[in-house]
C-alpha positions, -999 to +999 in steps of 0.1 A: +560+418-300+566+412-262+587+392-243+565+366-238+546+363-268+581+362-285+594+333-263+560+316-270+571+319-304+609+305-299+594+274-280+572+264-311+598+267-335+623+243-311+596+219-306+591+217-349+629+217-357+646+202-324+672+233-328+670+275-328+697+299-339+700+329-326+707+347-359+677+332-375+655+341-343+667+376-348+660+379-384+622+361-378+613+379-352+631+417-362+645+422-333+684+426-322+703+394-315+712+409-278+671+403-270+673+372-283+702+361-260+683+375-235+653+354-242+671+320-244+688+325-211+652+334-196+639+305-209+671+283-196+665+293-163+630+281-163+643+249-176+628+250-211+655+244-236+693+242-233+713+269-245+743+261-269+771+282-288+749+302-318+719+294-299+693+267-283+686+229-279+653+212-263+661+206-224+663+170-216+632+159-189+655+134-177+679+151-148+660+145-122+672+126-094+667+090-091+640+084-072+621+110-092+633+093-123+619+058-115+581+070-121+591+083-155+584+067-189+586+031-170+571+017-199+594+032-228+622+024-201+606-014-202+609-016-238+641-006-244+655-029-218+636-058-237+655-052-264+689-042-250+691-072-230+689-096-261+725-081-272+739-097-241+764-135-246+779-158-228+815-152-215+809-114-224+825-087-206+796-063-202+798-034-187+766-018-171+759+022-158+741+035-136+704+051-140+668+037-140+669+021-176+700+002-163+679-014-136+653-024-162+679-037-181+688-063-149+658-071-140+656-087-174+689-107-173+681-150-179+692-166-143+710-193-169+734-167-185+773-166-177+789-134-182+807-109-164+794-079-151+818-045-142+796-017-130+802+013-113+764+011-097+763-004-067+725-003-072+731-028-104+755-049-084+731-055-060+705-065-083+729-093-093+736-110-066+703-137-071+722-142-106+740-173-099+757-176-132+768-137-135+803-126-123+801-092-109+831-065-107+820-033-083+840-007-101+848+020-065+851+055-059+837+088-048+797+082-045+777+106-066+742+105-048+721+123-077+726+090-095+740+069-073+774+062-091+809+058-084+831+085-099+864+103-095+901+094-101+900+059-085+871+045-106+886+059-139+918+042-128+901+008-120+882+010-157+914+014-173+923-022-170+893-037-184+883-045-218+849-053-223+826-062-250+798-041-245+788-011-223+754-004-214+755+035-214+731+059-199+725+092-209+699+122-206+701+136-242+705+121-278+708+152-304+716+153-341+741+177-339+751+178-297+754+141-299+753+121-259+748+145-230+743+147-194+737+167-163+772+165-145+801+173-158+823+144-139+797+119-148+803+129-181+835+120-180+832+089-166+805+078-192+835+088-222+859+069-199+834+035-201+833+037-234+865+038-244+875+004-227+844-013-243+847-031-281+809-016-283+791+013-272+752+003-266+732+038-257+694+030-239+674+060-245+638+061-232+612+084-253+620+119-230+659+119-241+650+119-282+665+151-297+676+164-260+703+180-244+717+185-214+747+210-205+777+181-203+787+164-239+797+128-231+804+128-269+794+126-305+766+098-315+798+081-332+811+071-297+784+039-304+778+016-325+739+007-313+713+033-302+681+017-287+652+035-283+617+038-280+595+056-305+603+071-340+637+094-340+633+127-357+645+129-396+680+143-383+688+119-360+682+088-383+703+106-412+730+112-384+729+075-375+729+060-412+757+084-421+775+074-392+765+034-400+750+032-361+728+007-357+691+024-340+670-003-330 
């Protein structure tokens, strides 16, 4: 079988089981587990899945800069803002990321709702400022431009004395198995840092992140307790969630 025809092959069997293993792929296709390597790192560099340890995950479509982001899936973006935004109460602490889902999620916040907002988006904070009734903390630091987010030392110092209620979190992959990932590794680390000082983890997932990945593991799905999304998750995902009693609306 040749190269291509093979990775043909190893793209089918990702997109019907949402995960590859090497060992398997070797066995299937009788050939050694070297060529195999060699495929999935082909096939990583063209963007096309995301290589893990024993083998392969489907690549998350949703990397992208920001302004490329904002045309995609506005509508499964929409939805899941509708829904997130009902889980906001007044007097909450609620704590809001960056990312294009986040600003649907704003755009949908009641001008007669009193709450607090910290966010380390000065994008979101902006958004606020017509919000008479909303309190909003700009959380500082080192600008990351991809997604236009503080990170760095001072802003995981600054989070570190808040404890909110709820945080909005953002992320470019929801797996079965790799759980919340992303596309930079200090973002990563801020998004694990958020959710640690929040009572409640809230992941907004729009329909190109389902049974993703991306190379930096924010953590497993048990880091929250609510996973909206739009569309049907795969079987794995829904037993992961259930098992794990998280809530996927």
């Amino acid at each position: 079988m040749l190269a291509s025809q093979r990775k043909k092959v190893i793209l089918e069997l990702l997109a019907q089981h949402k995960q590859v293993l090497s060992r398997e792929l070797s066995q299937k296709l009788m050939i050694s587990e070297d060529s195999i390597r060699r495929d999935l790192r082909e096939l990583a560099a063209e963007g096309l899945l995301q290589r893990v340890h024993g083998g392969a995950l489907p690549a998350s479509a949703a990397t992208a800069p920001i302004e490329t982001r904002k045309n995609v899936q506005n509508r499964s973006k929409q939805k899941v803002a509708e829904k997130a935004v009902k889980l906001i109460q007044p007097g909450q602490v609620v704590m809001i990321d960056g990312g294009t889902t986040a600003h649907e999620l704003v755009a949908r916040i009641p001008q007669d709702i009193a709450f607090t907002v910290v966010t380390h988006s000065p994008g979101i904070a902006v958004s606020l400022v017509d919000h008479p009734q909303v309190e909003v903390i700009v959380i500082g630091g080192r600008l990351f431009k991809h997604s236009v987010v503080t990170v760095g030392s001072a802003m995981i110092d600054a989070i570190s004395h808040i404890n909110a209620d709820l945080f909005f979190m953002g992320v470019t992959g929801i797996h079965a198995s790799a759980g919340f990932t992303t596309g930079d590794y200090e973002e990563a680390c801020v998004k694990r840092a958020l959710s640690q000082r929040a009572a409640e983890t809230v992941v907004m997932a729009s329909a190109e992140k389902m049974s993703a990945a991306s190379a930096f593991a924010i953590g497993p799905l048990s880091l929250a307790s609510t996973i909206i999304i739009d569309g049907e998750p795969d079987a794995a995902l829904r037993e992961a969630c259930a098992k794990q009693q998280i809530a996927l609306l």
